[in-house]
N, C-alpha and C positions, 0 to 999 in steps of 0.2 A: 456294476455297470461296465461297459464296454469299449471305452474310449483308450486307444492305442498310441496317437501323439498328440502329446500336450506341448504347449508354449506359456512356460510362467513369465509375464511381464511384470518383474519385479518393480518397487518402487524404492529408489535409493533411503536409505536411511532407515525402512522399515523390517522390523525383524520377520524374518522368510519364515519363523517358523508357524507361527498360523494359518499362512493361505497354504503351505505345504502340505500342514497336518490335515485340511480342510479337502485337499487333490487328493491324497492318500487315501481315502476314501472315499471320495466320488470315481473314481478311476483307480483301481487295486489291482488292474488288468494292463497297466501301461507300458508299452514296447520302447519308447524312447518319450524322452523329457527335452527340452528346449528351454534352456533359463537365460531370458534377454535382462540388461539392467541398463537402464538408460542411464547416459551420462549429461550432468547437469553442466559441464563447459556446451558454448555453440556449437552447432555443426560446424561452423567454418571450422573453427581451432581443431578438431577429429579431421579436418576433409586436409590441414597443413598439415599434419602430422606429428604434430608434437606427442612423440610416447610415452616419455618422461616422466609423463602424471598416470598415463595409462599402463606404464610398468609399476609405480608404486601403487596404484588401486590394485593388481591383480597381484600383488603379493601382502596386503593386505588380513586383516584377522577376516573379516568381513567375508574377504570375496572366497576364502576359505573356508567359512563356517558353511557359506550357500552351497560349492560343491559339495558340500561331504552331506547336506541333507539331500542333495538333487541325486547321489549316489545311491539312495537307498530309496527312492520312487520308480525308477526304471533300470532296463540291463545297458540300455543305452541311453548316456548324457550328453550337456552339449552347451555349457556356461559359455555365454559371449555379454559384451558390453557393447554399446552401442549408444547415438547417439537420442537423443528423444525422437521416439520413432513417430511420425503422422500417421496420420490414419490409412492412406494409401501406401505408405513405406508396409505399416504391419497389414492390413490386406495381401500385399506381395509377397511379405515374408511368410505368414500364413498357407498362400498357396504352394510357393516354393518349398516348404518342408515338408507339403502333407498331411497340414495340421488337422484335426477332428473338436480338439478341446485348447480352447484359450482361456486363459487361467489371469486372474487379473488381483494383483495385490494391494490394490487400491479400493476404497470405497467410497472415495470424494465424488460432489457433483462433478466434475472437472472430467473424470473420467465416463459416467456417465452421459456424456453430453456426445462422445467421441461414437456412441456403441451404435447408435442407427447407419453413420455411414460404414463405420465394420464389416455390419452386416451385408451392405449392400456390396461389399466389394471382397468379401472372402466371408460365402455362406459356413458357419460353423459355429458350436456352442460355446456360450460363455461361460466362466464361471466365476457370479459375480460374491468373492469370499465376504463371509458375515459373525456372527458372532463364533466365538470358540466353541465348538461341538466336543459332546464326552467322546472317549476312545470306542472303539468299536464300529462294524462296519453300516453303512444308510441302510437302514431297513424302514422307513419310514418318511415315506415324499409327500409331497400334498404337489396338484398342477394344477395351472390355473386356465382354465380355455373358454374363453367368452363367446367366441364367434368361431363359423365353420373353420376357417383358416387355421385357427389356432390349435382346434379340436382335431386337423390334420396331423398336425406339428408334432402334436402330443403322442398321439399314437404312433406316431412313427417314431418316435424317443422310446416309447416304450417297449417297442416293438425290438429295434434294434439292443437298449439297455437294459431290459429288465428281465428278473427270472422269477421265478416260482417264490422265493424267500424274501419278497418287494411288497410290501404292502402300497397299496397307490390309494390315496384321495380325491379321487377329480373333480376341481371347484369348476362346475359349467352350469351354463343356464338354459343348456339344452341338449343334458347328455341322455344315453340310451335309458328306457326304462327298465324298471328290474328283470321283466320279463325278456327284453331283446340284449340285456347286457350283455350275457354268456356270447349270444350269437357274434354279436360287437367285438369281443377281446378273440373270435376264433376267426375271423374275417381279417383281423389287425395282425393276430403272430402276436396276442399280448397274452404272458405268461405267471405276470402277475398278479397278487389277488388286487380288486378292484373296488371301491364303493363312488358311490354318488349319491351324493347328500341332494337333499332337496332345496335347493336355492332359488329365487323367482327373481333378481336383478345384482346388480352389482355390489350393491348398496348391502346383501345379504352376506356374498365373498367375502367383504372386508368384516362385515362382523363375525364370521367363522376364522379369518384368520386372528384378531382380534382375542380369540378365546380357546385358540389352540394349545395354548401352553397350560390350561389346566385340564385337557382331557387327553390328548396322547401328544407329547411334544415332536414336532416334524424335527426331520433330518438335514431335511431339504427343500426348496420349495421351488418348483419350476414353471418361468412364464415362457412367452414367448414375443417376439422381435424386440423395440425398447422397452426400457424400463419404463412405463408410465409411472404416473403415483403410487399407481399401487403395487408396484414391484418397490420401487423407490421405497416406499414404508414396510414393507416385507423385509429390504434385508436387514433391520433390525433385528427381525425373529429369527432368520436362520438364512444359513448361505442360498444365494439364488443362484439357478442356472437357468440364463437367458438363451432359447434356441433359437437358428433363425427360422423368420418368417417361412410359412411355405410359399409351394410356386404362387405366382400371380392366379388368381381365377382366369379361366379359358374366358372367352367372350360369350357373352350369352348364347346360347342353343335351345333350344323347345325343349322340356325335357321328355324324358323317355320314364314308360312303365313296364313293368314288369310285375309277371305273377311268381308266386313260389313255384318248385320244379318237383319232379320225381327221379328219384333212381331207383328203378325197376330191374337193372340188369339190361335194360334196352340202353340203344342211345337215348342220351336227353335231352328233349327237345323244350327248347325256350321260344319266347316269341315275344318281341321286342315293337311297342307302341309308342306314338307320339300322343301328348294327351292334347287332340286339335281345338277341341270345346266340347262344351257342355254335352253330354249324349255320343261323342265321336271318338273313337280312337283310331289313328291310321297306322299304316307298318311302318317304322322308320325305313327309310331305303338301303339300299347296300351299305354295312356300316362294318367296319370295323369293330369288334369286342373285347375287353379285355376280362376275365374274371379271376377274382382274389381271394385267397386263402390264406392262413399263415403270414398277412403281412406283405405276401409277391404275390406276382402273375401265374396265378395254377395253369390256365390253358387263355389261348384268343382264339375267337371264331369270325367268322366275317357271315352278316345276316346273308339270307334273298327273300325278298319280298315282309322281312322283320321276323324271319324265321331262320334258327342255325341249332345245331347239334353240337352237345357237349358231350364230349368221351364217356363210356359206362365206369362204374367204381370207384366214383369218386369218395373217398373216404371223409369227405367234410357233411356237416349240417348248416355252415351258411358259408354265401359267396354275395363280394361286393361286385359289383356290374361299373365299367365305365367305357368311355367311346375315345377308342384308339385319335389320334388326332395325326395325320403324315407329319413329322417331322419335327416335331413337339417331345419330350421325355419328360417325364412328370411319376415323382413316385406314387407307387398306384393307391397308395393309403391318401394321399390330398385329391386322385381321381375320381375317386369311387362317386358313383353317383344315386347307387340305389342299390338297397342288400336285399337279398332274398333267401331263402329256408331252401334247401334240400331233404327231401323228405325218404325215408327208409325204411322198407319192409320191417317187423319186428318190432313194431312199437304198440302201443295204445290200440283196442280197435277204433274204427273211425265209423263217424255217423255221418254223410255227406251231406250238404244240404245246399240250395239256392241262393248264392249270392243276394239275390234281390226280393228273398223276402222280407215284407215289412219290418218295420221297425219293432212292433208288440207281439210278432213271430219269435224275433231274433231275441228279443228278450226272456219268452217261454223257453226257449232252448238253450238259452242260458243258464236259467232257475231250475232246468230239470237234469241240467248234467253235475253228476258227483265226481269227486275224485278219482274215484273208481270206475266212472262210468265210462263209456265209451267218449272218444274225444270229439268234439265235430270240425270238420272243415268242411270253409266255404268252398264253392265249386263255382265260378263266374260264367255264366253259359250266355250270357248278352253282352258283345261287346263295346257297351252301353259308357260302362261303368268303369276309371280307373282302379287298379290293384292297389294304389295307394290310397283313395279313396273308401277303397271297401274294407283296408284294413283298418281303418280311423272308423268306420262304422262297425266296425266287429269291437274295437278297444270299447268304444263308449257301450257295449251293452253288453260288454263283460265275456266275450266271448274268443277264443285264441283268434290272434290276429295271423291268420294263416288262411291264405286263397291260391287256389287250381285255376287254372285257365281251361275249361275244355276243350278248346280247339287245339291247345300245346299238348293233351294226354290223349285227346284221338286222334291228333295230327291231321285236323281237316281244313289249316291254311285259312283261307280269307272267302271260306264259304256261304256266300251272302245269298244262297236260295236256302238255307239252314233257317228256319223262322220260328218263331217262337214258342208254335205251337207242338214243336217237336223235342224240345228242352226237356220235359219229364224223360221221355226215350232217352237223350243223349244223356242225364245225368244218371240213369240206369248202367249206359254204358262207360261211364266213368267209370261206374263200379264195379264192373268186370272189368273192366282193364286193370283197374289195379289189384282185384284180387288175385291177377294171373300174373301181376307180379309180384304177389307174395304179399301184400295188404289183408288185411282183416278188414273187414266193411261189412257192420254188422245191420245197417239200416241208412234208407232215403231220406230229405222231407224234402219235398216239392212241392210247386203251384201250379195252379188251373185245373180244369177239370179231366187231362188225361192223366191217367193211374196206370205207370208200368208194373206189367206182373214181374213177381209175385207178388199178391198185397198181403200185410198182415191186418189185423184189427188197428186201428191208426190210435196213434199216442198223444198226438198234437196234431189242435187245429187253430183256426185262425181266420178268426172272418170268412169261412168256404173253402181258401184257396191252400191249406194246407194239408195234406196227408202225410202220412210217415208209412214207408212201403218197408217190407224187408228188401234186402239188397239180393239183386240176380243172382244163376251161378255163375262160377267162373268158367265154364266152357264155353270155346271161343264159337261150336256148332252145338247150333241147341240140338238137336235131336241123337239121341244115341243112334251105330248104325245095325241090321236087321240083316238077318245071311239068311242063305236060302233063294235066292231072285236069280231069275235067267232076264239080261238087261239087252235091250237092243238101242243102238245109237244112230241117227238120221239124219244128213243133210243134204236131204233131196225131197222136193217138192211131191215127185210123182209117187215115190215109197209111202209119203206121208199122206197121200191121198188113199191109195191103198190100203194101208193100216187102218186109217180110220173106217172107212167104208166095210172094209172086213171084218172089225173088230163090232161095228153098229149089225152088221147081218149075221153075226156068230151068237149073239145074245140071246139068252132062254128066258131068263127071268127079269132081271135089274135093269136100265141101263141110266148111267148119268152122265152128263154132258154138262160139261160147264165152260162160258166162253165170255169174253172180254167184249166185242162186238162181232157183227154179223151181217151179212151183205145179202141181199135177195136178188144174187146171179147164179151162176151155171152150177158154183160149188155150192153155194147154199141151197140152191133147191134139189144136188144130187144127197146131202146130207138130211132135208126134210124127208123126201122119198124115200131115204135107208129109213130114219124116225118112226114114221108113218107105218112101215111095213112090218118092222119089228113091232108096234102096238097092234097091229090091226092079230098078231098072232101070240098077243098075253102078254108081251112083257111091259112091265112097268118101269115106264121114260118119262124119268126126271130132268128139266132142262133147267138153268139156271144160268141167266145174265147181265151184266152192270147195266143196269138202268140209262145211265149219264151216255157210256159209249158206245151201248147196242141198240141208241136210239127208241128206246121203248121205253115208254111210261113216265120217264121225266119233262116237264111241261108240254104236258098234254101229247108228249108224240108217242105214232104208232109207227113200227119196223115189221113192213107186213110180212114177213118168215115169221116174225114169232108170231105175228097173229094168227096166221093160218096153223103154225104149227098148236098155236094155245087150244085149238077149236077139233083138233083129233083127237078120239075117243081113248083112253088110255097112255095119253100124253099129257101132264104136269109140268106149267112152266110159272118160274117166281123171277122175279127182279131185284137188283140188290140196292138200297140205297135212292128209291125214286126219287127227285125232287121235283116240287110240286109248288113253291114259292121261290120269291128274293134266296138264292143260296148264298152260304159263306161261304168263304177259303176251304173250310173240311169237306164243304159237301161236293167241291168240284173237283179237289186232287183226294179225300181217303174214296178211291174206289176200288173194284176188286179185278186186279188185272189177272188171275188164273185163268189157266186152260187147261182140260185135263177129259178125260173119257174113261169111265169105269164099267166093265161089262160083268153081270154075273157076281161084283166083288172080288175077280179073280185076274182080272187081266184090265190092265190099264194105262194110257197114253197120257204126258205129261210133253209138255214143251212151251215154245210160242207163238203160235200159230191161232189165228183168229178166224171164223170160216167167212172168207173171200175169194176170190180168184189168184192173189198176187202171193197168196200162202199154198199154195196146193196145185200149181200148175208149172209144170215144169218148161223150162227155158226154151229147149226146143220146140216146144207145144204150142210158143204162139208165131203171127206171124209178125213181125218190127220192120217197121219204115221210119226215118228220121220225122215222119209226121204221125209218129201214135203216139197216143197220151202217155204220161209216164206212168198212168194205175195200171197200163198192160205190161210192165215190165213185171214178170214174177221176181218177188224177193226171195234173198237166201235166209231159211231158219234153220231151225233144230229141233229133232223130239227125240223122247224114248219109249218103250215098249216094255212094259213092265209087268214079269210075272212073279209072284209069290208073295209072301210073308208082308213084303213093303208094302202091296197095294192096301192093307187095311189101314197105315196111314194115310195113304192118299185116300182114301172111301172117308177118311172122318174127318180131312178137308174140307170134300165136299158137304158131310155131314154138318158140319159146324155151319157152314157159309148157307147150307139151306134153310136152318130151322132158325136161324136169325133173319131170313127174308120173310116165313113166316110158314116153310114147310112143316108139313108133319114130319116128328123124328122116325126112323127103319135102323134096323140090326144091322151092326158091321160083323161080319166074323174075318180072322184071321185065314188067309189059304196055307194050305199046308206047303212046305219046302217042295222047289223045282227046279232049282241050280243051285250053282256054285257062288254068286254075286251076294257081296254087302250091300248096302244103302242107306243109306242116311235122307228120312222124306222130312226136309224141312220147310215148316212154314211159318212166312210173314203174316202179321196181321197190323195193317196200318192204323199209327200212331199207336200201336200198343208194346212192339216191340222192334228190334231188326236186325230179324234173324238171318236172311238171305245176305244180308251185308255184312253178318259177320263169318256167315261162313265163306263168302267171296274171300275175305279179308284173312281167314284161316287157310285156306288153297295157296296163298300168297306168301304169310308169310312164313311157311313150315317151307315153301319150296326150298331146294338146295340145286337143282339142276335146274329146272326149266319152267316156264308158265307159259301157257296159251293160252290167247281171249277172244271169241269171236262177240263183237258188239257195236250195235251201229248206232248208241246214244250217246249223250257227254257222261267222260264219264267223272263219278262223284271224285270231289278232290281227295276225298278220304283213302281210296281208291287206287289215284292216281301216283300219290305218294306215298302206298306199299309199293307199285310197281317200279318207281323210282331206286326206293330203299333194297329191293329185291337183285335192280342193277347194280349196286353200291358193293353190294355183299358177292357177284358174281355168277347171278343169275339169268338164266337167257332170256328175254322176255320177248316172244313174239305173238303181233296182235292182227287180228284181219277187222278192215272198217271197210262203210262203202259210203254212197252217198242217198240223203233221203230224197231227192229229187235225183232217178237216173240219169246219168246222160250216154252220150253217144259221140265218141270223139271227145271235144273240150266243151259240147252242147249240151244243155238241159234238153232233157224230151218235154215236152209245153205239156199244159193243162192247166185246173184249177189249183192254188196255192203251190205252184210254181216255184215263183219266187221266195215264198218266207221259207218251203224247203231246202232254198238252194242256200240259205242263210243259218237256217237250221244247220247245216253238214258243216259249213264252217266254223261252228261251234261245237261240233264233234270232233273234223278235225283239230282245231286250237286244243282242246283238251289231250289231244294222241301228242301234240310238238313237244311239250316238255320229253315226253317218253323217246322219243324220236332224236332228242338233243343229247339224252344222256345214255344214246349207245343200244334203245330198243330196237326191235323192227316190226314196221308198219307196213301193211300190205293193200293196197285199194282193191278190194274185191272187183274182176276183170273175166270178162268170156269174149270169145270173138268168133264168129261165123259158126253160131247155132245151127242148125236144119230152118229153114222155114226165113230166116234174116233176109233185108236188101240185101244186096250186095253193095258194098261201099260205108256200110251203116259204121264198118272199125269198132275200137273198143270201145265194149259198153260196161261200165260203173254201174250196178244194180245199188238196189238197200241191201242193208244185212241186218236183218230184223233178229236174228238168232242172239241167244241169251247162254254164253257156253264158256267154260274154262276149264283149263287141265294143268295138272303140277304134275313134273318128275317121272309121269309114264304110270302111278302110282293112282289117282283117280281122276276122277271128271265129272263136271257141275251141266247139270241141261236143265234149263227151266222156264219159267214166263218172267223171271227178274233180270229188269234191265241192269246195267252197273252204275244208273244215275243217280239221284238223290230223290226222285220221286218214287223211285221201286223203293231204293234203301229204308224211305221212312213213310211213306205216306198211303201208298197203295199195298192189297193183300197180294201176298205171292204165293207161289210154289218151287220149290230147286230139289231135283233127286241130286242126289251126290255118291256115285255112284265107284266103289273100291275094291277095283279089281284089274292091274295092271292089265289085261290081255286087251280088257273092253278100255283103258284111256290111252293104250297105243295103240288099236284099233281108230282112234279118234283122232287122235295126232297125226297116223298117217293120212288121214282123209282132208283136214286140215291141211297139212303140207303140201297134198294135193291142189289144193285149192289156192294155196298161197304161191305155188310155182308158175298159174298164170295169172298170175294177179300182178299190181302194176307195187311195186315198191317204191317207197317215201324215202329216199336215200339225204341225210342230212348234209351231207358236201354238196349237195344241190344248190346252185345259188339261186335257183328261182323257189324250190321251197325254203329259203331262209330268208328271203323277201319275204315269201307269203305270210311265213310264221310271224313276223317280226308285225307286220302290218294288220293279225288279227291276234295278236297278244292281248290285246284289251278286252279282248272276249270273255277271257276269265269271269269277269265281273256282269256279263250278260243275263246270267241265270239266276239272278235278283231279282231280273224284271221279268224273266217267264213262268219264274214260279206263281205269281198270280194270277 
């Protein structure tokens, strides 16, 4: 042990050499000795000064025999006599020397009665000496810790005293179980070996101590604050050492939960709950963190929003959590308020599964996992349920009590339009994510009836609601990419009308047309007209529409383009998804938001553009007075133009999304090579996977120089805090938005749903303000004095309907997926991703273009830090639109 100054308060008359021989071994590390002997004349008579008596005691056989044993316990001694010291006298003297270890040569009740105010007035250990121990040094302690305080106390003695060559016994009634001990003594800085007997009441302690002397006799036994009875009967059996109390308990606080962590080689992100009631967990607020390793303080973080980052490489497997208090010091071993697992590449493969499968789930997958077999961990995707909670439900059915948080492993914040239905998906993408940090994840088990690919034959089920999938791959973009493509990039209305018109009148054979909704004005019926013309001369036009938003076919309505278009001779048109009754939740947000144009199999148009007028007519084109509606403002998009090898991805798109409507299947052939361009044709398919959001999510976080985003929806928090994290690291991040209700000056242009659009942007905006705070640049998409404008009209704020991102000058993303959380999971997509630095700095400069007259969001603005400030609660909005 470790104890550096001792204080022996000798007791006159008693021979020193037992409680010496007794310190000689509890402390074989001591720096200096302190030997006090009180003198039995009164204080007065010491305070006159009569020496007389006090020269004949220190020349004495006695006061002789004591130095020469005090000589041989430390390098430094320090023999004084003194009067009988009170309790506050030895408190003082205690602190004035330094003291660590008090050493008491007494074992009368007398002195014990002195040892509680001691304590309170010079915190330090006792050592209350007891029977004569053999020679040789303590290898054998028993502690005794009844309550949390004590269980403090304890590990912090051990922490500080013990070493590897320590056997420890810890008499508690509610110490770690076998399985968390390890974790326990590596969160403590305890280096010794450790058991814990199973004991159920106090009543048990004393008969273990009771019976100790015939099964390994202790060295020492250690309580903590006074002696109750049961230290009191203890030191019969062997010397005690009394530590003191730890700190007082803080005053009650709500407490906080926490899931276990990952070290991936990323940072590692924790997320910090109040547990509010039953079904609720909230974020703790801005808090202070301290986290513990070894016994200290490894790192502190300070949350936002019950969210903070812990450094990468932590070489620990568990850390105690507790909440910094201003002004308070408290050793972090009596702070700790909740431990958690650090988890690390290289271990077990792992089987992930659904925190909240039933109870007779959790039990099959308990009875089916071997030693050998892969390990499972809970994954908590409802933040329904405490970590602590679901660890006590994984103990009782025998399953590692180890839980993930998903929202801390995909980093998607307090995403409250995330709903349940999407949980299979996101515990998919748990599994990529950790396989890409280096995880083995050999298989799912999930509930309900959505089945993320890929599935294997299922292992385990369970009343319905169980499947066992194998686990995704780890690639952050599903689609491998395809060379050979000559890629063109658009954002301009009037090219994109052109394209498409050109690309519908070029057609020999094939044509397929797929679109999200459809309007029966000037551009839709110059688009039925190309349709029409190209069938009326053989080719075969396939049209295909979301039911829900092209206004066709779901209760009972007709969108008369596609009527007239369904009713031309050699024109085939399907609907996706009709509804025809009472719809649920799936049937009004899984829809299929692609756009896309296939001519021939060989040339094909991808973007997001719906055929309307506010998609395809260029800005000059109309005429604007501060009294036109805002559906004549054209919007700004994006598309591409795509020839070669890719297009038979996009042809099997369309293929797939037809012959599920209920088309006849037709031959994809690949076209042979016709440039220089890569691509990568990736597609979402709602609630089955999401793929468009990871490869957003992949453009982001490979960036090293720069991201660009053109996007006029909120965007997914998931999203929002790569682009944060992207700034963190040194990346540029500029983004152009506009508004879904144009205006004109600081004016809405009027019309129908006006208003809820003008509501809408503010929750588009709110989403851009974090990025805008920590150093991004925002741009409000901005034109002034078109051809054809009043005059006086000033700047006009369009939409920006477009769906685009670019990293590094290296590639760029054009598609029909927005960056919100209904593209990400709910609706089918399309994104070409397209890698070929000429064509994404071709794009960036058109962009930069675009952003020079745009109005910029500068964060020193004090009226936008008003504004932000005043729709920060928006966050939480998209709870209630996602229904």
């Amino acid at each position: 042990m470790r104890f550096r100054r001792a204080l022996f308060l000798a007791e006159p008359g008693q021979d020193p050499d037992q409680p010496l021989g007794v310190l000689r071994h509890v402390a074989p590390e001591l720096e200096h000795l302190l030997v006090v002997e009180p003198l039995p004349a009164p204080i007065s008579t010491w305070l006159l000064g009569e020496h007389s008596r006090e020269r004949d005691l220190r020349t004495s056989a006695s006061l002789e025999r004591l130095r020469e044993l005090a000589a041989t316990m430390a390098p430094s001694v320090d023999v004084q006599f003194a009067p009988e010291l009170r309790p506050e006298a030895l408190g003082a003297l205690c602190t004035a020397e330094d003291i660590d270890l008090l050493v008491l040569g007494s074992r009368s009740v007398r002195t014990a009665a002195v040892l509680p105010a001691q304590h309170r007035r010079a915190p330090v250990a006792i050592l209350w000496t007891g029977p004569t121990r053999g020679p040789g040094p303590i290898r054998h302690i028993g502690c005794v810790a009844l309550d949390r305080s004590s269980r403090a106390a304890i590990a912090a003695f051990l922490r500080d005293h013990a070493d590897p060559s320590l056997h420890v016994t810890l008499l508690s009634l509610a110490g770690p179980s076998p399985e968390a001990l390890g974790a326990s003594l590596e969160v403590s800085g305890i280096h010794a070996e450790v058991e814990v007997p199973n004991l159920r009441d106090a009543a048990s302690v004393r008969l273990w101590l009771e019976e100790w002397r015939s099964q390994a006799p202790l060295d020492l036994l250690v309580f903590v604050g006074a002696p109750g009875a049961l230290a009191s009967s203890a030191r019969r059996l062997a010397p005690v050492l009394l530590l003191p109390p730890a700190a007082a308990p803080r005053p009650p606080q709500r407490p906080i939960d926490l899931a276990d962590v990952v070290d991936d080689g990323r940072a590692i992100r924790v997320r910090v709950d109040h547990v509010a009631a039953v079904g609720n967990l909230a974020p703790v607020p801005d808090q202070a963190l301290a986290f513990v390793s070894g016994g200290r303080v490894l790192t502190t973080v300070t949350t936002s929003g019950g969210e903070a980052e812990l450094p990468t490489g932590l070489a620990v497997s568990s850390l105690g959590v507790y909440r910094i208090e201003s002004g308070v010091e408290a050793d972090p071993l009596a702070a700790i308020e909740r431990r958690v697992t650090v988890l690390h590449p290289g271990g077990r493969p792992l089987v992930l599964f659904d925190a909240e499968l039933p109870d007779d789930a959790l039990r099959s997958l308990a009875a089916s996992t071997a030693p050998s077999a892969p390990e499972p961990l809970a994954i908590r995707l409802r933040p329904t349920r405490s970590a602590r909670s679901i660890r006590q439900r994984l103990r009782a059915t025998g399953l590692p009590a180890r839980v993930l948080d998903a929202r801390a492993v995909l980093d998607e914040g307090d995403a409250l339009d995330v709903s349940a239905a999407l949980d299979p998906v996101r515990l998919a993408r748990v599994a990529s994510t950790l396989r890409r940090g280096g995880f083995e994840v050999t298989a799912l088990v999930h509930r309900g009836p959505v089945v993320p690919p890929p599935v294997e034959e299922a292992s385990l089920r369970g009343g319905g609601v169980l499947e066992a999938v194998s686990a995704p791959a780890s690639g952050a973009i599903s689609s491998p990419p395809v060379g050979g493509n000559r890629i063109e990039i658009e954002l301009d209305n009037a090219t994109a009308r052109r394209w498409l018109l050109e690309l519908i009148q070029g057609t020999e054979r094939t044509l397929h047309l797929q679109v999200y909704m459809a309007l029966d004005d000037e551009i839709g019926r110059a688009v039925e007209a190309a349709l029409a013309a190209a069938a009326s001369r053989g080719v075969a036009v396939r049209v295909l529409v979301d039911s829900l938003h092209g206004l066709h076919g779901s209760f009972g309505v007709k969108n008369p383009l596609f009527e007239r278009l369904s009713a031309y001779p050699g024109i085939e048109l399907r609907t996706v998804r009709p509804i025809t009754e009472l719809p649920s939740l799936a049937d009004l947000k899984q829809r299929d938001h692609r756009k896309l144009v296939v001519s021939d199999g060989r040339l094909a148009i991808v973007g997001g553009r719906n055929l309307s007028h506010e998609y395809y007519t260029a800005f000059g084109e109309v005429q604007l007075t501060t009294g036109s509606p805002w559906r004549m403002v054209p919007w700004l998009d994006a598309g591409a133009r795509v020839e070669g090898p890719a297009v038979a991805a996009i042809s099997h798109s369309f293929l797939e999304a037809w012959t599920e409507a209920g088309g006849a299947p037709f031959d994809v052939l690949t076209p042979p090579p016709v440039g220089a361009s890569a691509a990568r044709v990736v597609v979402h398919r709602g609630l089955r996977d999401a793929h468009t959001l990871e490869a957003y999510l992949s453009l982001i976080e490979t960036a090293r120089s720069h991201v660009y985003t053109v996007n006029g929806f909120p965007l997914a928090l998931e999203i929002q805090h790569a682009l944060l994290r992207a700034l963190r690291r040194g990346v540029r991040v500029r983004t152009l938005i506009g508004h879904l209700t144009p205006t004109h000056g600081s004016d809405p242009f009027s019309g129908a749903w006006s208003a809820a659009r003008t509501a809408a942007t503010e929750l588009v905006h709110s989403r851009m303000d974090p990025i805008v705070a920590a150093g991004g640049e925002a741009y409000l998409f901005a034109l002034r004095d078109e051809p054809g404008w009043a005059p006086g009209l000033g700047t006009v704020h369009p939409h920006v309907h477009a769906k685009a991102m670019s990293a590094d000058g290296l590639r760029c993303a054009v598609g029909s997926a927005n960056l919100d959380i209904t593209a990400s999971y709910w609706e089918s997509e399309l994104l070409l991703v397209a890698e070929e630095p000429a064509l994404a700095q071709s794009f960036e400069a058109r962009v930069d273009a675009l952003m020079a007259g745009s109005t910029r969001v500068e964060r020193d603005d004090p009226a936008w830090r008003q504004l932000s400030k005043r729709r920060s609660w928006m966050r939480y909005w998209p709870g209630v639109l996602s229904l």
